[in-house]
N, C-alpha and C positions, 0 to 999 in steps of 0.2 A: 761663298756658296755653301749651302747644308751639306747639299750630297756631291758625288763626284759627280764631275763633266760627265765622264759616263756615262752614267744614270739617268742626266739631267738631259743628256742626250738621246736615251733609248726609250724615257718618259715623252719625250717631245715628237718621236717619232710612232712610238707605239699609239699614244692618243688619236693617230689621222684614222688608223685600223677601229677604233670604237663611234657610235652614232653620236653619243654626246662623250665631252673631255669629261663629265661626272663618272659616265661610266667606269674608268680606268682609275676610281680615286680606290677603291680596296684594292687591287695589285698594287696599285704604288705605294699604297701604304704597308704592304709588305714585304716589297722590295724596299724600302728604305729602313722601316724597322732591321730588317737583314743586314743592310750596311750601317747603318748606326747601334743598332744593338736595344731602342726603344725609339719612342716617336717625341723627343722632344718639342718644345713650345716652341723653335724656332723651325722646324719640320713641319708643323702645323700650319704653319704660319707658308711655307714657301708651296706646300702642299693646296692651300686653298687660293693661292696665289695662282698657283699654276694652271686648276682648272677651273676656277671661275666661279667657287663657293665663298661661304664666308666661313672664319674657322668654327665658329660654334656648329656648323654643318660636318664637317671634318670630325671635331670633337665628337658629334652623335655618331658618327659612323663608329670612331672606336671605341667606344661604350658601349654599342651594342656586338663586337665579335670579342672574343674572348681572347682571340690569340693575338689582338693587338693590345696595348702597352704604352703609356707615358710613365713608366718608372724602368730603369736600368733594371732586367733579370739576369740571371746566371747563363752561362754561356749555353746549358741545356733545361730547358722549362719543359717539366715534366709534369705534364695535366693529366688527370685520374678522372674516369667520368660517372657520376654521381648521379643519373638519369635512372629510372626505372628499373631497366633492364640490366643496367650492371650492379645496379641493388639489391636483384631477386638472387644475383648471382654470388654474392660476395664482397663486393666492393666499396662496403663500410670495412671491412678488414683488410683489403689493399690498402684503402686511404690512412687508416690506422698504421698500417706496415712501414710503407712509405714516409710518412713524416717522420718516424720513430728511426729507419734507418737512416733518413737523411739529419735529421735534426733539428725539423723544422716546420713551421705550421701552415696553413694557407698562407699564398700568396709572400711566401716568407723565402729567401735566398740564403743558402749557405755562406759563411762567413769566409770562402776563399772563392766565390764566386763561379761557381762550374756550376751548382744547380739551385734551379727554383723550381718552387711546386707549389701547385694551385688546383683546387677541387673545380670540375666544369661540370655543367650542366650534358652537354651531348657530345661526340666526338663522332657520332655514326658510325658507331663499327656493336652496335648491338647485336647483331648476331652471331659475335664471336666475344661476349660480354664474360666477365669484367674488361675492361680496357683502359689502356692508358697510349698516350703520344707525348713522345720528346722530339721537341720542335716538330717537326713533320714526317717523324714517321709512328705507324702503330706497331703497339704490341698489344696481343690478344688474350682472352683465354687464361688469364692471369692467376698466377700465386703465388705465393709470398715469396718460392726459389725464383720462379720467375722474374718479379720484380728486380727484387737480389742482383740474379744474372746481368739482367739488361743496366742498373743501374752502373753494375762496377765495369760493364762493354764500355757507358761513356765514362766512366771514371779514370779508364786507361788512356781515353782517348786526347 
């Protein structure tokens, strides 16, 4: 099995609650990125298995969100968003900051694997622009202490 019983479980049960088993294919696929840590070729595989797609459907799904993944990221993936409004704001010199602290460039993981960072188009948190999210949560309003700050909170972590 890909994922745990569990999962495979709580997949199986949560689908009766959506109108079509397609519907429930982005939660699962991030419930399972969550449990596997990316969306492997055989998660692909038992994902489109499961609701009734073919994987190349699957595939399109995660190519168009950002925060899903077929490569292994660092335990915290740290997206900086690079849309309009965190532009007008600064954040050509967050993203500048960021990789410089971390060591690393788009889409690029540190070499003891605790972070990855990757430039994104929108995160929806423009009104409190620049912004950035590690895994799911935000930080707002951003600068370069700030960054800083939040970076070494998961650092400790």
């Amino acid at each position: 099995m890909v994922v745990s019983e569990q999962l495979d479980i709580f997949f199986s049960e949560k689908m009766k609650e959506y109108p079509t088993q397609r519907s429930f294919l982005v939660p699962m696929l991030l419930y399972t990125q969550d449990e596997l840590g990316f969306l492997s070729d055989e998660a692909i595989a038992y994902l489109a298995q499961k609701v009734g797609v073919s994987e190349l459907e699957v595939r399109n799904v995660i190519s168009y969100y950002s925060m899903l993944t077929t490569k292994p990221r660092g335990r915290y993936n740290v997206q900086v968003c690079r849309n309009i409004c965190c532009m007008l704001r600064g954040a050509d010199e967050i993203i500048a900051h960021t990789k410089k602290r971390l060591g690393i460039g788009h889409k690029g993981t540190t070499p003891d694997g605790r972070f990855s960072f990757e430039e994104v188009e929108c995160i929806g948190a423009c009104s409190w622009a620049p912004a950035m999210q590690v895994n799911y949560e935000f930080h707002e309003n951003l600068t370069a202490e700030k960054v800083d700050a939040v970076l070494e909170q998961y650092a400790k972590q």
